[in-house]
LUMGU-259306 format. One record per atom (N, C-alpha, C, O): atom name; x, y, z; residue in one letter; chain. Coordinates in pm, 1 decimal, decimal comma, always signed. Layout:
residues N
R   kekol         c1         c2         c3   vexfi   donu
R      CA          X          Y          Z       a      A
...
This chain:
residues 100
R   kekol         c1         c2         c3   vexfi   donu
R       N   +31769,7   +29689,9    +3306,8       x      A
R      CA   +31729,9   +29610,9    +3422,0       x      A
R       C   +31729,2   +29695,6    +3549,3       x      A
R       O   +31806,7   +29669,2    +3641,2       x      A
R       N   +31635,5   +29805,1    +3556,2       x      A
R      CA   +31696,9   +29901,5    +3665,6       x      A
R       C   +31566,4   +29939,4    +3701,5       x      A
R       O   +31573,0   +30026,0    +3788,8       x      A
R       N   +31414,8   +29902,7    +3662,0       x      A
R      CA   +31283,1   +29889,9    +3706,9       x      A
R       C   +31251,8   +29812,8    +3778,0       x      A
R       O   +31244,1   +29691,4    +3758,6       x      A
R       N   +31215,9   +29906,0    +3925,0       x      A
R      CA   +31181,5   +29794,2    +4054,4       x      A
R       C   +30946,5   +29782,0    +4026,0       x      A
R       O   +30886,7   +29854,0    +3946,0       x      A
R       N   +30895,7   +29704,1    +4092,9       x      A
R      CA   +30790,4   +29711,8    +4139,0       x      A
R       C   +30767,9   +29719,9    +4292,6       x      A
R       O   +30827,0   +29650,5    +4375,3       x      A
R       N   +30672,6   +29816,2    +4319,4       x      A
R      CA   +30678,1   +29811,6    +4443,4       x      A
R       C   +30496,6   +29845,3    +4464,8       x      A
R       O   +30412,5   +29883,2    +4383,3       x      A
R       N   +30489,3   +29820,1    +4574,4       x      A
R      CA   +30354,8   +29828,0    +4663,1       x      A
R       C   +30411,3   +29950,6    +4792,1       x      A
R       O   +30517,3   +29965,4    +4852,9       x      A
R       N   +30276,7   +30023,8    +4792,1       x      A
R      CA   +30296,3   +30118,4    +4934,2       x      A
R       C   +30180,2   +30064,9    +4957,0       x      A
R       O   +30107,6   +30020,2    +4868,1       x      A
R       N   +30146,6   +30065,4    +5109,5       x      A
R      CA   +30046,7   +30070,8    +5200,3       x      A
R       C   +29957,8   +30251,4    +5194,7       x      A
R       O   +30034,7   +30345,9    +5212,7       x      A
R       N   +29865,2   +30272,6    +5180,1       x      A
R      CA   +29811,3   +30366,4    +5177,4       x      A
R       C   +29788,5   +30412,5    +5319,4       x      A
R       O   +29853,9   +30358,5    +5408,6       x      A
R       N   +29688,6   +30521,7    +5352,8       x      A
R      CA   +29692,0   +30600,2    +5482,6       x      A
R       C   +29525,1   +30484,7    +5542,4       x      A
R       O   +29503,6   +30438,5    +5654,5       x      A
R       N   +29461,3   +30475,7    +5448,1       x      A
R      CA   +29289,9   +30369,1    +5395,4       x      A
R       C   +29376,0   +30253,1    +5441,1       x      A
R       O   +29336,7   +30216,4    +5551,8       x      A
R       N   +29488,1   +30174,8    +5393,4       x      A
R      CA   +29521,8   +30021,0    +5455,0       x      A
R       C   +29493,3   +30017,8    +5303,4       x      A
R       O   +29533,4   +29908,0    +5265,0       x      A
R       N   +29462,6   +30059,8    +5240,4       x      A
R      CA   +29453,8   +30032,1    +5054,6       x      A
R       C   +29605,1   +29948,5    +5014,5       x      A
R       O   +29680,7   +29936,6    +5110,9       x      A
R       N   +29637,5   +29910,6    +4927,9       x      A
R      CA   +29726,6   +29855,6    +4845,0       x      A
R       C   +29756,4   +29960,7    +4721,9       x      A
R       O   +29661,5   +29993,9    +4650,8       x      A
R       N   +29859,1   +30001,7    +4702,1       x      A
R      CA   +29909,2   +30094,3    +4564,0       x      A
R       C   +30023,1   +30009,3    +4479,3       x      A
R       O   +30121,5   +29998,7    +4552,6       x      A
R       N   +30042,2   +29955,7    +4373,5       x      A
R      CA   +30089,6   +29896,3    +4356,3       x      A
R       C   +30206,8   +29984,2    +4175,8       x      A
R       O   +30133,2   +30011,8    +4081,1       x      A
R       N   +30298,3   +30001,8    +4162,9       x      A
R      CA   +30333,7   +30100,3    +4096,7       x      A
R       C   +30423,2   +30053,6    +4014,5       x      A
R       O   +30369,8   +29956,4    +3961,2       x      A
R       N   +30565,7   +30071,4    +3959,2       x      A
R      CA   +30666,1   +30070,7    +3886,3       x      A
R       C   +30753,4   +30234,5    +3912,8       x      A
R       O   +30718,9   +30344,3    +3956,4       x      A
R       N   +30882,5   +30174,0    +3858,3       x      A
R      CA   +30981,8   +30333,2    +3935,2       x      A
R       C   +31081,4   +30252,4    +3861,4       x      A
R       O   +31084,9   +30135,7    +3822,5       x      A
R       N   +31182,9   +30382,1    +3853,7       x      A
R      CA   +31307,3   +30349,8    +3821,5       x      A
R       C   +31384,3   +30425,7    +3970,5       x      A
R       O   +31501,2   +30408,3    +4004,7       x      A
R       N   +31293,8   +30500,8    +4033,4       x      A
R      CA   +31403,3   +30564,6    +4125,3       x      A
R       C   +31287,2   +30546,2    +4254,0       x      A
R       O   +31177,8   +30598,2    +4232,4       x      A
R       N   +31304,7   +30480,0    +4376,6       x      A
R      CA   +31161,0   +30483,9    +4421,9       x      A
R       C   +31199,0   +30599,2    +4509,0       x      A
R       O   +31104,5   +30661,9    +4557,0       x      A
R       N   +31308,5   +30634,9    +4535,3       x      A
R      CA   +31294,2   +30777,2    +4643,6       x      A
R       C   +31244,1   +30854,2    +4557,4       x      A
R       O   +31176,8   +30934,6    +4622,0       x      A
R       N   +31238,2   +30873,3    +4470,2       x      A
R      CA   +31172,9   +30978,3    +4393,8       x      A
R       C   +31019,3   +30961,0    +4344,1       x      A
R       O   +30923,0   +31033,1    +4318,1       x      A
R       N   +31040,2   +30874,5    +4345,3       x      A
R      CA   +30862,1   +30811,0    +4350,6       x      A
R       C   +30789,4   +30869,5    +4494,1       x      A
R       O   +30700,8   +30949,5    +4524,4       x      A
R       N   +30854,8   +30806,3    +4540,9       x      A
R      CA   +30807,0   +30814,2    +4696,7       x      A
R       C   +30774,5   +30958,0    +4752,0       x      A
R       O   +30683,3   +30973,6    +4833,2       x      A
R       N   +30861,2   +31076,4    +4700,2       x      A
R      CA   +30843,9   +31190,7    +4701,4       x      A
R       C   +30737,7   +31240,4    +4567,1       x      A
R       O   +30683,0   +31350,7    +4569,2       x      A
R       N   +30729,7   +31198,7    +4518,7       x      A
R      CA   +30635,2   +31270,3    +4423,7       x      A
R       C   +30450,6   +31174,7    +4489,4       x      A
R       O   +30367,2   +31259,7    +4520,7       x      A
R       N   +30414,0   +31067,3    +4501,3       x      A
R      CA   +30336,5   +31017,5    +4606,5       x      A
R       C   +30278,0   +31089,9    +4665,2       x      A
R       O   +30162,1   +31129,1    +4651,1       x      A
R       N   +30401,4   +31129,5    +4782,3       x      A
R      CA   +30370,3   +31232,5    +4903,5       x      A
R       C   +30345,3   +31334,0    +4880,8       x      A
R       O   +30238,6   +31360,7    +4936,1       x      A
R       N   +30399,4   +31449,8    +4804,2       x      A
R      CA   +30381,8   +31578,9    +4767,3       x      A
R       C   +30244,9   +31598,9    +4692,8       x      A
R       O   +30175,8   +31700,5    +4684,7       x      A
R       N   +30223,3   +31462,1    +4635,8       x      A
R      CA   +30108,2   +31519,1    +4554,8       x      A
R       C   +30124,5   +31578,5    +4426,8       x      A
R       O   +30041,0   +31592,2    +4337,4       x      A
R       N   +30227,2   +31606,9    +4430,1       x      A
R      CA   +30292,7   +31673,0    +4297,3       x      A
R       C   +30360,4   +31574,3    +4168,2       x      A
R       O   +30483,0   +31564,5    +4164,0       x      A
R       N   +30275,8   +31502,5    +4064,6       x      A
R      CA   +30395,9   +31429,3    +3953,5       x      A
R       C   +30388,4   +31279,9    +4013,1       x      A
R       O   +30466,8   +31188,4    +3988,1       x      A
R       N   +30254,7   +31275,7    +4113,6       x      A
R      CA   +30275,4   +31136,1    +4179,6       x      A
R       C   +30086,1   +31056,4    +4154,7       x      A
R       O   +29995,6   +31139,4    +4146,8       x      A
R       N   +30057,9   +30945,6    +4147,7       x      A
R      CA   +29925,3   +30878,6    +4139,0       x      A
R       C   +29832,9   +30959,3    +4144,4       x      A
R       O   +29836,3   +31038,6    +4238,5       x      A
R       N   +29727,8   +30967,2    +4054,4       x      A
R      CA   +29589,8   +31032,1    +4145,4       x      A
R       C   +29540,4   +30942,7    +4179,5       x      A
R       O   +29425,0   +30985,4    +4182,6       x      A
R       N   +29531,2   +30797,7    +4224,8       x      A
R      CA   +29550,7   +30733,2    +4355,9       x      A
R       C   +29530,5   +30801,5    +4437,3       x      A
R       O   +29419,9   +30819,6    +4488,3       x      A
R       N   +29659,0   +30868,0    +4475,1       x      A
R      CA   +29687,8   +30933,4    +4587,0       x      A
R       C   +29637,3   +31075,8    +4679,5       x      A
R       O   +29664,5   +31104,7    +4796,1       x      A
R       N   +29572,8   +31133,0    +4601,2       x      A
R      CA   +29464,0   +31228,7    +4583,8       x      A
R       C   +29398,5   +31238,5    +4668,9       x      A
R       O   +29362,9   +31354,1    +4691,5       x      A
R       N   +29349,9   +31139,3    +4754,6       x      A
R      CA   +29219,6   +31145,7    +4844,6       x      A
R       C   +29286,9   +31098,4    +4932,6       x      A
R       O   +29233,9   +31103,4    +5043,6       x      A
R       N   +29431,7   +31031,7    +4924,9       x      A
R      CA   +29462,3   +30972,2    +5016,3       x      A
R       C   +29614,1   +30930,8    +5047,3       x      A
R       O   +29685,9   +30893,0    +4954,8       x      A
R       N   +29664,3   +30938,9    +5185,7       x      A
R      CA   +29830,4   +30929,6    +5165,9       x      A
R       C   +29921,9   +30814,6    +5176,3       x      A
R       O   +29888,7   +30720,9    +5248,9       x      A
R       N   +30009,8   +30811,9    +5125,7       x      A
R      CA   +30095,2   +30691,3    +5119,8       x      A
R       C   +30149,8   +30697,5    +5266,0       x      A
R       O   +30173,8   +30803,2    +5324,4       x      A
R       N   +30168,4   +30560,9    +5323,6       x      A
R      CA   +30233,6   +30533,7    +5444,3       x      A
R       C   +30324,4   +30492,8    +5473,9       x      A
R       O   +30394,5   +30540,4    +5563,3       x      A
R       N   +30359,7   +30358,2    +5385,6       x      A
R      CA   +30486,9   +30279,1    +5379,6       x      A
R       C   +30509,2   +30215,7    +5264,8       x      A
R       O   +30422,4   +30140,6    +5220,3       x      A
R       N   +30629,3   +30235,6    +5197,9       x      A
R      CA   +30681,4   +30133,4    +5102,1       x      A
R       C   +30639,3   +29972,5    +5159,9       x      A
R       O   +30677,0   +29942,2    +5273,0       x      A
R       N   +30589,1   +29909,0    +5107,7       x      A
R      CA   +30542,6   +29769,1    +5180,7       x      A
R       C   +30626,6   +29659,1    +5135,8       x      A
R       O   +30670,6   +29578,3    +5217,6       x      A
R       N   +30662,7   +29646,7    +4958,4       x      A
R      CA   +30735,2   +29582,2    +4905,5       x      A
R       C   +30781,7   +29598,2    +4759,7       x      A
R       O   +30710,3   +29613,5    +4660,7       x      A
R       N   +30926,0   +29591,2    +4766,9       x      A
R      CA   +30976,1   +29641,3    +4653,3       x      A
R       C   +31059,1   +29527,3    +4545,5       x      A
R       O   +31132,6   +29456,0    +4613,8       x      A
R       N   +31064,6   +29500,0    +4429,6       x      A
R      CA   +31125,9   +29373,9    +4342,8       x      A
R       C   +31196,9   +29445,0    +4259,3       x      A
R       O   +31131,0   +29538,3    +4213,5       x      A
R       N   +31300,1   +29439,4    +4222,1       x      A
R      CA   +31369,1   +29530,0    +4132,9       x      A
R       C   +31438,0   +29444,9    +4043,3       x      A
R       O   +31424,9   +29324,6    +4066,0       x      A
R       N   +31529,0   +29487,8    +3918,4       x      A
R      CA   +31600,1   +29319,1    +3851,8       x      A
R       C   +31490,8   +29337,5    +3765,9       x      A
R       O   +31445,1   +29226,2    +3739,8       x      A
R       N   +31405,7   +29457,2    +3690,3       x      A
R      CA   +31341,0   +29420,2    +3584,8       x      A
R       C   +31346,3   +29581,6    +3472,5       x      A
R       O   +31357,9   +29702,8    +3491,0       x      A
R       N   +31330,3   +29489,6    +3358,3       x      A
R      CA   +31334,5   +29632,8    +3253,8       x      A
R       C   +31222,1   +29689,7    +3238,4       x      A
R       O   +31133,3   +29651,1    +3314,5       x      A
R       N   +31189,9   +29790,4    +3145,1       x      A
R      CA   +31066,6   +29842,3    +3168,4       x      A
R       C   +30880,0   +29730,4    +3117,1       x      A
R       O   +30761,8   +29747,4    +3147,2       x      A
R       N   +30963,0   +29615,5    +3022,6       x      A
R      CA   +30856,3   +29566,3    +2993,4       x      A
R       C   +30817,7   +29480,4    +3119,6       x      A
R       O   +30710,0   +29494,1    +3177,5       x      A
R       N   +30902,4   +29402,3    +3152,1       x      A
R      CA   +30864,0   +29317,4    +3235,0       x      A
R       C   +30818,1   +29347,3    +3384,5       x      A
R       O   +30759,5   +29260,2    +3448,8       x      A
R       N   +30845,8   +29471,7    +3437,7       x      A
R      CA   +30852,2   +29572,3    +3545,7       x      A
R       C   +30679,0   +29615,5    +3485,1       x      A
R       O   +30608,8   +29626,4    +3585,6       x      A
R       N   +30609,2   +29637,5    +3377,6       x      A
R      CA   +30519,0   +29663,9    +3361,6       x      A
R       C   +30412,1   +29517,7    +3419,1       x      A
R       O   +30333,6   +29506,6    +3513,2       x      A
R       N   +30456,0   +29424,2    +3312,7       x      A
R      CA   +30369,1   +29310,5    +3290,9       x      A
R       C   +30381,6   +29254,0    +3449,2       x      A
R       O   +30289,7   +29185,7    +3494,5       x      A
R       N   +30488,6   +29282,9    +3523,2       x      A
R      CA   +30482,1   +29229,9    +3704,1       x      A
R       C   +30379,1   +29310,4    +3738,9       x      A
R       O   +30277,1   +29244,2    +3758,1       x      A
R       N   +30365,1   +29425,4    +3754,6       x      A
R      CA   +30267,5   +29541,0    +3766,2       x      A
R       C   +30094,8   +29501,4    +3744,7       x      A
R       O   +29995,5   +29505,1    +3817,3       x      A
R       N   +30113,3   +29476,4    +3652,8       x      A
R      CA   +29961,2   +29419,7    +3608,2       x      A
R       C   +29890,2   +29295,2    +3676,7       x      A
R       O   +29783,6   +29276,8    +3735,4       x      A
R       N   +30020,9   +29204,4    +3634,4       x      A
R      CA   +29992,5   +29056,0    +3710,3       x      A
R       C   +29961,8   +29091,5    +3900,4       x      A
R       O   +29901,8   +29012,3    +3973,0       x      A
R       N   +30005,8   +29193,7    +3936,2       x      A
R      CA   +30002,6   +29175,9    +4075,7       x      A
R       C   +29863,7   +29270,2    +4103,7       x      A
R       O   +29788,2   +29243,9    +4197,3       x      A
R       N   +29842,8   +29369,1    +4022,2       x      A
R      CA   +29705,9   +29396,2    +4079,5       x      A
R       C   +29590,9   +29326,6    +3995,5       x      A
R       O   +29474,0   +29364,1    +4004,9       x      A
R       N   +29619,3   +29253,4    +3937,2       x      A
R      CA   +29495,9   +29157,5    +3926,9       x      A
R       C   +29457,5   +29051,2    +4082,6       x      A
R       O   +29354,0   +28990,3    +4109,8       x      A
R       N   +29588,9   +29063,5    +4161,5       x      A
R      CA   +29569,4   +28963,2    +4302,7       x      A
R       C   +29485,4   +29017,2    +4336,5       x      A
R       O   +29440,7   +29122,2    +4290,2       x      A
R       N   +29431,5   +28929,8    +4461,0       x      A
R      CA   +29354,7   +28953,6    +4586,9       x      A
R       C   +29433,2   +29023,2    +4691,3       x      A
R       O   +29555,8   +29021,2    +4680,7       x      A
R       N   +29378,2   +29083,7    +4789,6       x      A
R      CA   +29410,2   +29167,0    +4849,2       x      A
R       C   +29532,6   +29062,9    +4955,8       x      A
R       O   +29652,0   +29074,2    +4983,6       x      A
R       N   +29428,1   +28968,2    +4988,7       x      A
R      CA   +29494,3   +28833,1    +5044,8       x      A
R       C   +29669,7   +28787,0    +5007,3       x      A
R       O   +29764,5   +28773,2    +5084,7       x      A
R       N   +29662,7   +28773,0    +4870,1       x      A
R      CA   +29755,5   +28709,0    +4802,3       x      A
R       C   +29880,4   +28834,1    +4778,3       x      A
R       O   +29994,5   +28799,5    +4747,8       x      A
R       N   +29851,8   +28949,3    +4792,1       x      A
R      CA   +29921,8   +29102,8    +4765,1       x      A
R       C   +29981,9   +29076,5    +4907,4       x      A
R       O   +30101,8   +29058,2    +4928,0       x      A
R       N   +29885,9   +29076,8    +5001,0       x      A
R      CA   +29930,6   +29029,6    +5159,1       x      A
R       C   +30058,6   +28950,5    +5189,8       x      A
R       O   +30158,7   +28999,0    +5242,6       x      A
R       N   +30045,5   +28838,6    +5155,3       x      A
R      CA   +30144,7   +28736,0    +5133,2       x      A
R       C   +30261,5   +28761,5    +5037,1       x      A
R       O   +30367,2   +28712,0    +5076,2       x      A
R       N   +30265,5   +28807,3    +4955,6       x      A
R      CA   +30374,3   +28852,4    +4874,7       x      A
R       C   +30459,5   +28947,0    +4953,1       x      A
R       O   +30578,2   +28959,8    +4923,4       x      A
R       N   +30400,1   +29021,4    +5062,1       x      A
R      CA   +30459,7   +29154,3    +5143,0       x      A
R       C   +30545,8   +29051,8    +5211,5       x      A
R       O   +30667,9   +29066,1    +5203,9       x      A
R       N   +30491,2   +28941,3    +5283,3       x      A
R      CA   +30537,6   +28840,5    +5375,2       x      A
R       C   +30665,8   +28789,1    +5279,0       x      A
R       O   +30745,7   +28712,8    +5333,2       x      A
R       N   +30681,4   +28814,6    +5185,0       x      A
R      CA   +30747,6   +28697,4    +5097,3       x      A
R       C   +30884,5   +28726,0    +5106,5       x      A
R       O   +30924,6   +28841,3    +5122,3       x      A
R       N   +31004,6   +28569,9    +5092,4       x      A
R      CA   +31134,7   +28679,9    +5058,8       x      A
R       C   +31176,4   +28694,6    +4950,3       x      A
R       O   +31294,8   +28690,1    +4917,1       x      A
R       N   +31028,0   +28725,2    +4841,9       x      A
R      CA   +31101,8   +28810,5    +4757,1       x      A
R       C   +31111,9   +28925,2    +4797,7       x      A
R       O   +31200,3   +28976,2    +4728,8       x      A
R       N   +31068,1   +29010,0    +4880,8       x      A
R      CA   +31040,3   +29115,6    +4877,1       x      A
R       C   +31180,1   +29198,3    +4940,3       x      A
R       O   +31243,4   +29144,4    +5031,1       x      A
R       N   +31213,7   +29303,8    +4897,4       x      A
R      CA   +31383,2   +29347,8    +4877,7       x      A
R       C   +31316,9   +29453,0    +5006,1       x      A
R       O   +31413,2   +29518,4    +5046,4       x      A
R       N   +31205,7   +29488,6    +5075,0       x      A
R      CA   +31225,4   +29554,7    +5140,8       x      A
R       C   +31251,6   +29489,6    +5246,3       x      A
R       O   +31239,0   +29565,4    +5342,5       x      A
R       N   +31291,9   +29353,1    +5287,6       x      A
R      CA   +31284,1   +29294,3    +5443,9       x      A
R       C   +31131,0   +29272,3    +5480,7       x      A
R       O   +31015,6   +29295,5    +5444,6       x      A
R       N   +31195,4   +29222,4    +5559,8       x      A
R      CA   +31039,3   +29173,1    +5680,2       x      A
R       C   +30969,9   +29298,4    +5746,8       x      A
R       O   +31042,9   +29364,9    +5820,3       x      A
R       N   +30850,6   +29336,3    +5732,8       x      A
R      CA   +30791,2   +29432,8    +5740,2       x      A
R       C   +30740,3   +29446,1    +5876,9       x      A
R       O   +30751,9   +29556,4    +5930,4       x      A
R       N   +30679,6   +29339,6    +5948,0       x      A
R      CA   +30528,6   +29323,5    +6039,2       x      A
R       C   +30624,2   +29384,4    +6138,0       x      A
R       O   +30550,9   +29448,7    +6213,2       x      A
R       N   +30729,9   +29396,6    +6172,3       x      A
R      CA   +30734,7   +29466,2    +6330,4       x      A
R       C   +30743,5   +29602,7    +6337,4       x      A
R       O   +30708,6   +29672,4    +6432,7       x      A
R       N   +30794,9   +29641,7    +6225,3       x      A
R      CA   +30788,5   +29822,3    +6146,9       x      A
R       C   +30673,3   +29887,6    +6129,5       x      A
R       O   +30672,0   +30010,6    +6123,9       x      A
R       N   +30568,0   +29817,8    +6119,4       x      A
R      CA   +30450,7   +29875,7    +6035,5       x      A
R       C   +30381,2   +29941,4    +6147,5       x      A
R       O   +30367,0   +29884,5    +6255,7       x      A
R       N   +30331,9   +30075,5    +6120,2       x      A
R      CA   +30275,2   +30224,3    +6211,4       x      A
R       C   +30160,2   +30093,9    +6310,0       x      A
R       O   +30132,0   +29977,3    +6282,4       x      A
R       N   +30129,0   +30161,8    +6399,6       x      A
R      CA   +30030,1   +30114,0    +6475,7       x      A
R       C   +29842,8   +30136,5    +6385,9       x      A
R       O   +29784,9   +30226,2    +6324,6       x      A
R       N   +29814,0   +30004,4    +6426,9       x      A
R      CA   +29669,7   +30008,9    +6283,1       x      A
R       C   +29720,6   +29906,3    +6188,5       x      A
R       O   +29635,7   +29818,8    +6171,5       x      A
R       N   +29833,6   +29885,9    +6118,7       x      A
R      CA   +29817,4   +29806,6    +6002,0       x      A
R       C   +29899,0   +29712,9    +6029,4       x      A
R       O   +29991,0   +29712,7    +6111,2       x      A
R       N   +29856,4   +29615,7    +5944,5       x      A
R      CA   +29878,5   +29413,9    +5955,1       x      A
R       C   +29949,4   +29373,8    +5812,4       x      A
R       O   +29990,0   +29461,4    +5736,1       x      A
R       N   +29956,2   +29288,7    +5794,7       x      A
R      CA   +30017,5   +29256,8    +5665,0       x      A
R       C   +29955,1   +29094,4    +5663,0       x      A
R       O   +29999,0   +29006,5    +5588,7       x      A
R       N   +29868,0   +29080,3    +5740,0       x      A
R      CA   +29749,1   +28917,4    +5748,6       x      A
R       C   +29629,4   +28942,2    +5669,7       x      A
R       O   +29542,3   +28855,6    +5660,8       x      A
């Protein structure tokens, strides 16, 4: 039970939506470019947006899937949500991006 899901905000305002067992280490491999999305390739991660943790690797997958089948809309609202283990986002977020 030690697989979080999480969403980063891209550098685009894109949605990345992933699985981790360690997200600082995620988060560094992302950024470096190195061992991280080719996603990320064309483009850089900005902010962890929202993270759910409390799942094993199957179900940490099947959350994964279910959430990028959303709308960009509904991914939106989930950031807003309190599930989300990262806190309330909208007053943090770089100048440029919304979470509406």
């Amino acid at each position: 039970m030690n697989w979080s899901v999480y969403i980063i905000i891209a550098s685009d305002h894109s949605l990345y939506t992933g699985i981790t067992t360690d997200i600082r280490r995620r988060w560094k491999q992302h950024s470096s470019g190195t061992g991280g999305a080719r996603y990320f390739r064309g483009r850089k991660p900005a902010l962890v947006a929202y993270l759910e943790s409390g799942h094993n690797r199957s179900s940490a997958s099947k959350r994964e899937a279910e959430i990028k089948k959303w709308s960009r809309a509904k991914k939106q609202a989930l950031l807003r949500s309190d599930n989300n283990q990262v806190g309330k986002l909208a007053e943090y977020l770089p100048t440029g991006y919304a979470l509406i």
